[in-house]
ChimeraX commands (.cxc) that place a marker at each C-alpha (Angstrom):
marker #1 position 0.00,0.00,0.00 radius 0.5
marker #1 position 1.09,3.39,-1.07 radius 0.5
marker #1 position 0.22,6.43,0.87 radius 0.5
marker #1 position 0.78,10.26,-0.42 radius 0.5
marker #1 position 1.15,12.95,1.19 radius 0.5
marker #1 position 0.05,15.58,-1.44 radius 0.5
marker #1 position -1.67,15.62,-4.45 radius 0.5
marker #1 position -0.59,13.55,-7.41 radius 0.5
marker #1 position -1.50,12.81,-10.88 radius 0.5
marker #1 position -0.78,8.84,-11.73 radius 0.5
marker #1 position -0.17,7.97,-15.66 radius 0.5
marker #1 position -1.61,4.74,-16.83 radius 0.5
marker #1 position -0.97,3.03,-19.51 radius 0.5
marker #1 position -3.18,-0.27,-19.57 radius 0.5
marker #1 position -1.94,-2.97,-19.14 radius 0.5
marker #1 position -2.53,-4.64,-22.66 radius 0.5
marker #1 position -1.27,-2.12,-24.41 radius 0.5
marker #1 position 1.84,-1.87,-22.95 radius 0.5
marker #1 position 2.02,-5.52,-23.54 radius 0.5
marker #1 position 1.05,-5.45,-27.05 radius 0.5
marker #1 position 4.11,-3.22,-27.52 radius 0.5
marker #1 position 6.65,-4.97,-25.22 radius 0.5
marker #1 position 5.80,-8.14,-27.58 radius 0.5
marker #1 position 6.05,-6.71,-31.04 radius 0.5
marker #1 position 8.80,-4.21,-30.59 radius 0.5
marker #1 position 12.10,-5.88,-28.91 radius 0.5
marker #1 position 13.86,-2.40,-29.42 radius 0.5
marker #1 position 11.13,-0.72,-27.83 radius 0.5
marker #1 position 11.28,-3.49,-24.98 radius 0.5
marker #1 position 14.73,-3.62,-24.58 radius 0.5
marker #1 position 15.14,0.51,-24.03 radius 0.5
marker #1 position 11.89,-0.30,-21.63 radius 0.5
marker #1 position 13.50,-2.74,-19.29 radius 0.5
marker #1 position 16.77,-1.12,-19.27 radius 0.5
marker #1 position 15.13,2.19,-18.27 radius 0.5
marker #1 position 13.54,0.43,-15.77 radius 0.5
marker #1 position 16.19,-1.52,-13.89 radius 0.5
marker #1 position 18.28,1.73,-14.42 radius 0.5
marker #1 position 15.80,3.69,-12.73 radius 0.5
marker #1 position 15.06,1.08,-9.63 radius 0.5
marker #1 position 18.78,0.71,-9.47 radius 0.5
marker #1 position 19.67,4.31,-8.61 radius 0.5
marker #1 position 16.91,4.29,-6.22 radius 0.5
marker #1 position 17.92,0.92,-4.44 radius 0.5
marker #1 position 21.57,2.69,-3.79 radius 0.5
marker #1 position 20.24,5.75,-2.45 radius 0.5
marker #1 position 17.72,3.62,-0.16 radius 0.5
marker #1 position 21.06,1.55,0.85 radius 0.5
marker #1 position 23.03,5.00,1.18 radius 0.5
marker #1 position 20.29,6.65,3.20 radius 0.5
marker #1 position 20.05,3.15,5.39 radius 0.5
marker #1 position 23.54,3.59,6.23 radius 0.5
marker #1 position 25.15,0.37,6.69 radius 0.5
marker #1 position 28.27,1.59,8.01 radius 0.5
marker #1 position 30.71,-0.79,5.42 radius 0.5
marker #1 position 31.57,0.11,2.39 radius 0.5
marker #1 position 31.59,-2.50,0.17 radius 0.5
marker #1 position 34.23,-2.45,-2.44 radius 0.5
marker #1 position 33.91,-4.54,-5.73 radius 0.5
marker #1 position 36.47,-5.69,-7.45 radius 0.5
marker #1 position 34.75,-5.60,-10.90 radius 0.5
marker #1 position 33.00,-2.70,-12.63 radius 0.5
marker #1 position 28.93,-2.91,-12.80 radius 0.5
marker #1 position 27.71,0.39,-14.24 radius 0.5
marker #1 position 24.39,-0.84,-16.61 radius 0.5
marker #1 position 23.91,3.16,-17.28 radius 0.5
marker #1 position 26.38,5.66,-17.09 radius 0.5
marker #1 position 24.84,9.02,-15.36 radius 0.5
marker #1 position 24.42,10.45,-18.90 radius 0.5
marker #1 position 22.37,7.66,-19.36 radius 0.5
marker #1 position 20.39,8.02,-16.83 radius 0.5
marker #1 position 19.54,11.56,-17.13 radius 0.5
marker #1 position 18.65,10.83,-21.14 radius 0.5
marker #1 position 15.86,8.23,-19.18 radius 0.5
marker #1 position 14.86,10.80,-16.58 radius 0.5
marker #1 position 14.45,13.49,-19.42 radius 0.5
marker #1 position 12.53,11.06,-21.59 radius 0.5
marker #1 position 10.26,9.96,-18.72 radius 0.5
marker #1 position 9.89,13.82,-17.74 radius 0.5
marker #1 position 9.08,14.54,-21.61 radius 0.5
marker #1 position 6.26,11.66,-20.99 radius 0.5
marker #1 position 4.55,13.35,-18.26 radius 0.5
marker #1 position 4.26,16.77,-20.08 radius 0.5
marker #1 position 2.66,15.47,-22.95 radius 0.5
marker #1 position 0.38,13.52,-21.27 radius 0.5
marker #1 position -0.73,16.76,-19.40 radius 0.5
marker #1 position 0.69,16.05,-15.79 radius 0.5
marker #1 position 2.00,19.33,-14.03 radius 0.5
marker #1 position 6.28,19.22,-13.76 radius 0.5
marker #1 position 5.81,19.85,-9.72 radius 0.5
marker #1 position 4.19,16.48,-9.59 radius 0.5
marker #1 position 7.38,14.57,-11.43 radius 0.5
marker #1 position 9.76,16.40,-9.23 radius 0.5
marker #1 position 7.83,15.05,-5.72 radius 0.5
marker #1 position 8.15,11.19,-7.16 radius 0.5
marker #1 position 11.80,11.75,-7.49 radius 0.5
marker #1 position 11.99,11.20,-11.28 radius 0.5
marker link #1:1,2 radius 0.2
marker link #1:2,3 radius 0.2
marker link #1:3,4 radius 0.2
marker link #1:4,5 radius 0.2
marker link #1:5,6 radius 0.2
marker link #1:6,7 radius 0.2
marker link #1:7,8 radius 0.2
marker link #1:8,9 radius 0.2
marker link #1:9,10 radius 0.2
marker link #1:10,11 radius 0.2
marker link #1:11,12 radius 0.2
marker link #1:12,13 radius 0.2
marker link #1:13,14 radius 0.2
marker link #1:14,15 radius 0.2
marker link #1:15,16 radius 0.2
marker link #1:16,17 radius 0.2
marker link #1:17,18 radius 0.2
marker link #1:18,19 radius 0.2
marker link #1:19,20 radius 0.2
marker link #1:20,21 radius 0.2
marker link #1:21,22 radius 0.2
marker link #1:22,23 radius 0.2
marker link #1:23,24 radius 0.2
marker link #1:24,25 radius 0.2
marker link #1:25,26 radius 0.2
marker link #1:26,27 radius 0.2
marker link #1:27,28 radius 0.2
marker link #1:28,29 radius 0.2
marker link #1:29,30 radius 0.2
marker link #1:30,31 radius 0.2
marker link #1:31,32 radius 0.2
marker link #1:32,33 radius 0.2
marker link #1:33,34 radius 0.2
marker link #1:34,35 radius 0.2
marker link #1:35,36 radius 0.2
marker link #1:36,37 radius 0.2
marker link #1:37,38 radius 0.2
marker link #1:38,39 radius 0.2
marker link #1:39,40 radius 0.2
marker link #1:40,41 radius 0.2
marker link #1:41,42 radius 0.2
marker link #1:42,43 radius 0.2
marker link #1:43,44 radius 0.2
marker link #1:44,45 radius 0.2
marker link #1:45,46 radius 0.2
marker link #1:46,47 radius 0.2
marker link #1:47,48 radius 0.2
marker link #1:48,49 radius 0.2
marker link #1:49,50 radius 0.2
marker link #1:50,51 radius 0.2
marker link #1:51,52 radius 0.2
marker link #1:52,53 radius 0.2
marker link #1:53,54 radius 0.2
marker link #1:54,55 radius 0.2
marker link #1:55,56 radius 0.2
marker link #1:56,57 radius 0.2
marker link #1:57,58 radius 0.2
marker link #1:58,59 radius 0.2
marker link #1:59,60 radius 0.2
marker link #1:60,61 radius 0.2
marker link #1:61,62 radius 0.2
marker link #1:62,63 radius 0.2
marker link #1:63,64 radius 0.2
marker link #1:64,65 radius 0.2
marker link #1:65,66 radius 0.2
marker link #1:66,67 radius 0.2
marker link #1:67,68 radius 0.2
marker link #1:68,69 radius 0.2
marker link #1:69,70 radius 0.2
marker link #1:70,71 radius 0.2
marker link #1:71,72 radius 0.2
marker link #1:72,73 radius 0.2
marker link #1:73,74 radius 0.2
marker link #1:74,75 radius 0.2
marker link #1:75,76 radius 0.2
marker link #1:76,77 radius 0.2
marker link #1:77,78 radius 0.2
marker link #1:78,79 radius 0.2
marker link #1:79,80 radius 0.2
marker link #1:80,81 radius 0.2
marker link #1:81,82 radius 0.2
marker link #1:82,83 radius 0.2
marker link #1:83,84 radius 0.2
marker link #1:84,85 radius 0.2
marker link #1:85,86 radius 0.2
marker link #1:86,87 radius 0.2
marker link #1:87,88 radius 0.2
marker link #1:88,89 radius 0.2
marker link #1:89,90 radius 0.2
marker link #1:90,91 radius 0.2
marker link #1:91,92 radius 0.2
marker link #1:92,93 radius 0.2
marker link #1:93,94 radius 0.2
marker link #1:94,95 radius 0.2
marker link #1:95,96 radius 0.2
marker link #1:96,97 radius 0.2
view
């Protein structure tokens, strides 16, 4: 359960549609899925971060699936979504996107 604290607009796609595509378009699904994980990445380290475990962890290999240029071409894409479909910029700023 998800509970706000102000006022939000929520963008739906349904569910069959965004199926349809996801099936038919393995460009479309790929760039999807990526964007995704990219985005519930970054926001799985700052939950860690903020948590604050105390040990740094260092890795001896190199994981980056997006670099940060990356990610801010998926945050302005998903940002360019929510102003065509009519939802005010204040609202995208308060979900952290």
């Amino acid at each position: 359960t998800v509970v706000a604290i102000a006022d939000v607009i929520i963008l739906e796609i349904p569910r069959f549609h965004l199926t349809k595509k996801l099936s038919h378009d393995l460009g479309f699904a790929s760039r999807f899925y990526l964007g995704i994980s990219a985005c519930l990445a970054d926001r799985m380290r700052g939950t860690v971060g903020r948590l604050g475990y105390g040990v740094e962890v260092v890795l001896n290999e190199r994981f980056d699936l997006l670099e940060a240029s990356d990610l801010e071409l998926v945050r302005t894409k998903f940002r360019w979504l929510v102003e065509r479909s009519g939802a005010s910029q204040e609202a995208t700023f308060q979900a952290g996107i």
